[in-house]
C-alpha positions, 0 to 999 in steps of 0.5 A: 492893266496891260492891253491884252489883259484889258482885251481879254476882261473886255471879252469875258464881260461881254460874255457875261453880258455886263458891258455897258453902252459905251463899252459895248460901242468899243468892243464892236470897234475893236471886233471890228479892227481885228484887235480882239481876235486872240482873245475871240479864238481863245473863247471860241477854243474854250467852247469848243474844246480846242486843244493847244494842238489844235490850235497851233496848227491852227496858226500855222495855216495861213489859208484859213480865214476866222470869221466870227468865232462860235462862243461869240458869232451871234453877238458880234454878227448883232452888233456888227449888222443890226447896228450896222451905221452906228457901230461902224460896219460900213467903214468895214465894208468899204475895204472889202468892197463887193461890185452890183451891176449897174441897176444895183442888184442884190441877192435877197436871203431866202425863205418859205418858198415851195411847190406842192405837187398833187397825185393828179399832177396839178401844182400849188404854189405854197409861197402864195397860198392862203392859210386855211385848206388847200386840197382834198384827195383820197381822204386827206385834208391839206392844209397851210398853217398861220405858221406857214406849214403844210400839214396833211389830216386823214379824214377818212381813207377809202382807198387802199391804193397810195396816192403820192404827192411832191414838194419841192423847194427852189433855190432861196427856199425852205419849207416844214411840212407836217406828214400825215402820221404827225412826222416833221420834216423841213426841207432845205434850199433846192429840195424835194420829199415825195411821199404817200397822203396816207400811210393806211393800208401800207406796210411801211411809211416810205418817202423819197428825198432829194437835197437835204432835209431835217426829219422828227420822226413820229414813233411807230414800232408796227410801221417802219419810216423809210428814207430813200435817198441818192441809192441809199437807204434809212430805216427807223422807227422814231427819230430825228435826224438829218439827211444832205443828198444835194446831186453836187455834193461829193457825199451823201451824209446822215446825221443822228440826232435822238433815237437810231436808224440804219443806213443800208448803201452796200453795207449796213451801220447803225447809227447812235445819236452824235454820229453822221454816216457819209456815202460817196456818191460815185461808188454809193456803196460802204457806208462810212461812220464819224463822229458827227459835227451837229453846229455846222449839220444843223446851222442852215435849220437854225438860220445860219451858215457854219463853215469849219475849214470849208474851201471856197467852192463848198462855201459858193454851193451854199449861197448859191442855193440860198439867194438863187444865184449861178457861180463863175469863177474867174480865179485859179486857187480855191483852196482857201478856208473859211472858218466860223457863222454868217446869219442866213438872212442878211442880204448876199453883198453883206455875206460876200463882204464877210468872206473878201480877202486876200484880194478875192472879189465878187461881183454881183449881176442879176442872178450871177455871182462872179469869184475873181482876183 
């Protein structure tokens, strides 16, 4: 058997989860050295739907750095950390070197950090709250789940006046809160959601996002949900979608997943589900329509970073966020593209170990991330 028919069977029987232990040792080495990287790319087309077109292009840009492919990501990033000493990650890692400071530090992944906010102005550390009630205001119990969620219960409402509350997350943070009407939210790194305690008495369920949130709105045709978000607005009545209004994104993006909703910016569209309506954030006006790319919208929800032909300082925004470090760079061309999925909850070094190439560097000390040559 030729080598690169062998590569390729090797390839479909681990799709087809039929390796054994000794193969599978093989593969990982092979993942490892690049060898498999054609027959990787040529899975990952195959799942994608990538045309020959596509691909050969593709080919002829030479600053794209493949990462893991999509069809194969969770496996090899599995056998490539997981096991890291026994299938030889750290002779990968040691020739793509990452610099600590002096005390060794490092940038743990982040995770269910949030700050309550009540209408009274008090704060509640959500990241160190007790399961069980936390508070109660104008006829609404709060609550923290065993799963760690937030969840507001209407015990009795004597106030028509609304009562807001706030909750923020920092940076290496995320949190899921259950709104009173039975909506989901979650909330994303360096994000808020202000919103009524109650939505008796009002005409519509109105809430205020900053950052980027994943919605499942519950149904409710005589209230209207209500997004407000960086000048523009959503309007549904039950759906679920997802919201990215971070202040240093270009655009803002709202992507469709079940049901329809309005974006109004200017001008108004509808959205069916597959589709994404982005919004520059300077003009905040003529709300644009795509097709949406769900992988990479919901990659950060589901636990990973999913980068398709991102540059190197869309790629530091996101990690800056998610381990709560301040990005320097030290180097002139940023026009490099990364390509592929990282998991969200290995540490920063072995995510920056990922991303080395082509002489490009980083340096971590304290909460200080440096891009240098």
């Amino acid at each position: 058997m030729e080598e690169h028919d062998f590569y390729e069977a090797l390839v479909q029987r681990y799709l087809s989860n039929q390796l054994t232990d000794q193969e599978l040792e093989l593969f990982a080495e092979l993942v490892r050295t690049g060898k498999l990287d054609d027959q990787l790319f040529a899975a990952w087309n195959e799942d994608a739907g990538i045309t020959e077109a596509d691909e050969l292009d593709f080919q002829k840009s030479q600053k794209v750095r493949f990462l893991w492919p999509k069809a194969v990501a969770a496996a090899a990033i599995l056998i490539l950390i997981s096991f890291a000493g026994y299938f030889g990650y750290q002779k990968y890692a040691s020739q793509t070197p990452v610099e600590l400071s002096a005390q060794l530090n490092d940038a743990d992944p982040g995770g269910n950090k949030a700050t309550l906010t009540l209408a009274d102005g008090s704060k509640i550390s959500l990241t160190d709250a007790g399961n069980g009630e936390l508070a109660k205001q104008s006829g609404v119990r709060i609550s923290k789940s065993k799963n760690g969620e937030l969840v507001y219960s209407v015990i009795a409402s004597d106030t028509k006046l609304p009562v807001f509350n706030t909750i923020s997350t920092p940076r290496g943070g995320v949190y899921q809160v259950n709104l009173p009407d039975g909506t989901k939210v979650w909330l994303n790194a360096a994000s808020s959601i202000k919103f009524p305690t109650t939505f008796a008495y009002l005409k519509e369920r109105k809430v205020e996002l900053e950052g980027e949130a994943y919605f499942e709105v519950a149904k409710n045709k005589n209230l209207p949900f209500i997004v407000s978000s960086s000048g523009q607005q959503l309007k549904v009545l039950g759906t679920h979608f997802n919201v990215n209004a971070y202040p240093d994104e270009e655009e803002v993006k709202t992507t469709l997943l079940e049901g329809s909703l309005k974006v109004f910016a200017g001008n108004s569209v509808l959205l069916k589900p597959g589709q994404q309506a982005s919004v520059n954030r300077k003009e905040l006006r003529n709300v644009q329509l795509r097709p949406a790319n769900i992988a990479q919208v919901m990659a950060w929800k589901n636990g990973f970073f999913h980068f398709e032909k991102d540059n190197l300082h869309a790629v530091m925004r996101q990690l800056s966020r998610w381990y709560d470090v301040d990005v320097v760079y030290e180097v002139n061309r940023a026009d490099d593209e990364f390509m592929g999925d990282i998991p969200r909850g290995i540490k920063l070094s072995e995510v920056l170990k990922m991303l080395s190439f082509e002489g490009t560097q980083f340096k971590i000390d304290g909460h200080k991330l440096t891009v240098k040559k």
